[in-house]
Residue frames as qw, qx, qy, qz and C-alpha x, y, z in Angstrom:
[[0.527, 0.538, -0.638, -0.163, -53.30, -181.80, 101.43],
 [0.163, -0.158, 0.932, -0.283, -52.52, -184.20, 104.53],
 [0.592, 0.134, 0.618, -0.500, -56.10, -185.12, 104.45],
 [0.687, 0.503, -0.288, -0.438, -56.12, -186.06, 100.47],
 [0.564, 0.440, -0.692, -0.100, -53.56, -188.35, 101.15],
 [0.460, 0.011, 0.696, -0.551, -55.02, -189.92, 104.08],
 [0.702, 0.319, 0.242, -0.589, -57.72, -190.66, 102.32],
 [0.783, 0.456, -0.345, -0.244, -55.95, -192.15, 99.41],
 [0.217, 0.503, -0.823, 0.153, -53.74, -194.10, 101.34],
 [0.488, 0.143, 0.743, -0.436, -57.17, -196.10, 102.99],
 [0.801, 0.449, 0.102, -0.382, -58.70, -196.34, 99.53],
 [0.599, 0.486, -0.627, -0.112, -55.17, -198.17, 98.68],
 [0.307, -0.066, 0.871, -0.377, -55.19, -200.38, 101.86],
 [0.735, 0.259, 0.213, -0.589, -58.39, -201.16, 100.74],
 [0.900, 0.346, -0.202, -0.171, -57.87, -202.24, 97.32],
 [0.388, 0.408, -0.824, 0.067, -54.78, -204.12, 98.20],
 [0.412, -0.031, 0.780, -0.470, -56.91, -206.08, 101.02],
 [0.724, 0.475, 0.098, -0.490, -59.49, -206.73, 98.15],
 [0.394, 0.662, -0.621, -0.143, -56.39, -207.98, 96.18],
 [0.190, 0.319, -0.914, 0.163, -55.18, -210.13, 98.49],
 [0.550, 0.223, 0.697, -0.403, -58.47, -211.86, 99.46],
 [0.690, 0.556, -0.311, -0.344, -58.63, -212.54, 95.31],
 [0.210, 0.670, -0.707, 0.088, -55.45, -214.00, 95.20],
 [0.336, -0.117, 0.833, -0.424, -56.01, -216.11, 98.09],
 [0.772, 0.179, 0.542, -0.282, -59.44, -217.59, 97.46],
 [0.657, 0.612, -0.384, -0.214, -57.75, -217.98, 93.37],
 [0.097, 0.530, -0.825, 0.171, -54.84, -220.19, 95.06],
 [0.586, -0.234, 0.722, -0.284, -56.95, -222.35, 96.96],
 [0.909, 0.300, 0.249, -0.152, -58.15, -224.44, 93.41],
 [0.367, 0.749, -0.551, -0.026, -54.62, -224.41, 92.28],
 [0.914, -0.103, -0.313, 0.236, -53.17, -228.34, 92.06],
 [0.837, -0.439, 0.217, 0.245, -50.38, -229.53, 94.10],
 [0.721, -0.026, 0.261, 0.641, -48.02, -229.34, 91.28],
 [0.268, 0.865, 0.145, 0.398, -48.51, -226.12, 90.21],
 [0.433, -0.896, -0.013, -0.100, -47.81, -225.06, 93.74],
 [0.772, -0.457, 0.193, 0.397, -44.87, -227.00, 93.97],
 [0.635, 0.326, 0.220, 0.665, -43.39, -225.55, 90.38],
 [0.130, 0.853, -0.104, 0.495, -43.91, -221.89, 91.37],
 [0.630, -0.719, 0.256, 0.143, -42.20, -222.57, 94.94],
 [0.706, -0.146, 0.341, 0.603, -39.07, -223.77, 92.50],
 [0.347, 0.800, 0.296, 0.389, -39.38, -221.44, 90.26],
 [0.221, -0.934, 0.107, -0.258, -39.05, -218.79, 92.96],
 [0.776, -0.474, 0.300, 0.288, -36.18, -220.91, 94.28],
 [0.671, -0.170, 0.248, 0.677, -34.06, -220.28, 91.63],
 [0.101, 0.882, 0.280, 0.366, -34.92, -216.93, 90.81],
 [0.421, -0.891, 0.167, 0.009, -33.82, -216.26, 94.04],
 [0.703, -0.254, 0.447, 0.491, -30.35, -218.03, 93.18],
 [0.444, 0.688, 0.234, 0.524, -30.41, -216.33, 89.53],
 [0.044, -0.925, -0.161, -0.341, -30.63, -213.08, 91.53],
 [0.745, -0.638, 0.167, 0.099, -28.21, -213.92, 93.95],
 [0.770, 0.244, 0.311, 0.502, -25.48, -214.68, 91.41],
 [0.229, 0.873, 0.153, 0.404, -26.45, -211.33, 89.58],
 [0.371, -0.922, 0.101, -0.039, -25.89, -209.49, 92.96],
 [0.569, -0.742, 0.254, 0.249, -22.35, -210.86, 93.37],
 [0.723, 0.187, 0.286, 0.600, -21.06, -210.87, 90.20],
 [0.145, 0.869, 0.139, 0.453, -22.09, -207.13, 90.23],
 [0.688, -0.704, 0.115, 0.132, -20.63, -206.86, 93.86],
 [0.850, -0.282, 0.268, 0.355, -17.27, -208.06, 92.37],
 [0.402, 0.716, 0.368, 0.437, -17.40, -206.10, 89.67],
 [0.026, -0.933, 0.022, -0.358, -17.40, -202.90, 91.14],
 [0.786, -0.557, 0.216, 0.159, -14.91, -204.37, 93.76],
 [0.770, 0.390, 0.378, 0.335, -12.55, -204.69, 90.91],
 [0.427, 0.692, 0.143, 0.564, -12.85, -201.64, 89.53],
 [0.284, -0.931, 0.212, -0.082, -12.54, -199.60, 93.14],
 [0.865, -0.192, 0.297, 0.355, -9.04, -202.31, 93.30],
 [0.638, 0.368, 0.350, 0.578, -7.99, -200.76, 90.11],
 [0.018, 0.815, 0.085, 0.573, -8.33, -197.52, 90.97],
 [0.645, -0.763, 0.049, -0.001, -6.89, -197.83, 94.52],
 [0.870, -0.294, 0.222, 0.329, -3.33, -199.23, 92.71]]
């Protein structure tokens, strides 16, 4: 059984090295502004996601507050 998944766990290295040498030679004909709108993009994703995290953070902070009084 160890050796099955050996095996499949080099034939997913693989294809994810195959992936990312796609990916890569796809980016390099991608303008300037594209590049720059998915870097913002991903900038406020991360800040969307951030938000998320601490209104959920407070949330449950809350509710252990209410249950502690």
């Amino acid at each position: 059984m160890r050796a099955y998944f050996e095996k499949q766990g080099k034939k997913l290295g693989l294809t994810g090295a195959a992936l990312l040498a796609f990916v890569n030679q796809c980016l390099a004909a991608v303008p300037a502004e594209v590049t720059t709108a998915m870097g913002d993009m991903k900038t406020d994703g991360i800040a969307v996601a951030t938000a998320f995290l601490v209104a959920t953070i407070a949330i449950i902070a809350f509710k252990f507050m209410k249950k502690g009084t």
